[in-house]
Residue, then its C-alpha position, 0 to 999 in steps of 0.5 A: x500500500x502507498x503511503x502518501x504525505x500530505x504537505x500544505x500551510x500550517x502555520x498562522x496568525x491565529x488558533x483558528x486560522x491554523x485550525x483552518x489549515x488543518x482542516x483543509x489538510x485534512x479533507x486532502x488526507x481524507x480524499x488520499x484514504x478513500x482512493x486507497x492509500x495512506x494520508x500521513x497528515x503532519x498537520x492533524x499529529x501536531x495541530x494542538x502543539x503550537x509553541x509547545x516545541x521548537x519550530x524547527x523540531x517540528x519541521x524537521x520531524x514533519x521531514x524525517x516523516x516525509x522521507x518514509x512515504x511514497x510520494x507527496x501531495x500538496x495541498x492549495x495554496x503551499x506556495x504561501x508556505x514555506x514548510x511545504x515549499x521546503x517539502x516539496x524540494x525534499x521530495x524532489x530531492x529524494x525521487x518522490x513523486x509530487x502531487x497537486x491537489x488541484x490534479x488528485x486524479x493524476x494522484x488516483x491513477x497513481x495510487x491505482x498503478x495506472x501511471x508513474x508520472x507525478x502532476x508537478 
């Protein structure tokens, strides 16, 4: 079974609005499940520990668990983030292949086998 990484903004101003980042995470990772492979959603591991830990604790976990997936997906608007861009080079870095959710179908056909190539 694939494992795929679902990277997107989490960091915000506010409580809410990082809870919206989760939630939008969230629905991706859902949508991931239901097309038959794993969602490893960092967002919803950590939404609660804000603070509570060193930034870069955070984003060099969220990293060392990108390296055991199988691909990743980016939730819109990751360009905005700076955690997600430097997911996105990691994978790059690695082979993995990337993900857009605006072309979840690419990632659907992926999942199934039925294609190799990534939609970035």
């Amino acid at each position: 079974m694939k494992v795929v990484y679902v990277a997107g903004p989490f960091r915000a101003a506010t409580a809410w609005e990082i809870e919206q980042n989760v939630r939008a995470a969230e629905v991706v990772a859902l949508r991931v499940w239901r097309a038959g492979a794993v969602a490893l959603c960092p967002h919803a591991n950590s939404r609660h520990y804000h603070g509570a830990a060193a930034d870069e604790l955070f984003i060099e976990g969220t990293l060392e668990l990108l390296r055991r997936c199988d691909a990743i997906l980016l939730v819109e608007g990751w360009e905005r983030s700076s955690g997600a861009r430097g997911e996105r080079v990691e994978a790059e870095r690695l082979g993995l292949p990337v993900f857009v959710e605006h072309q979840f179908d690419q990632l659907e056909q992926w999942i199934k086998g039925e294609s190799d190539r990534a939609g970035v």
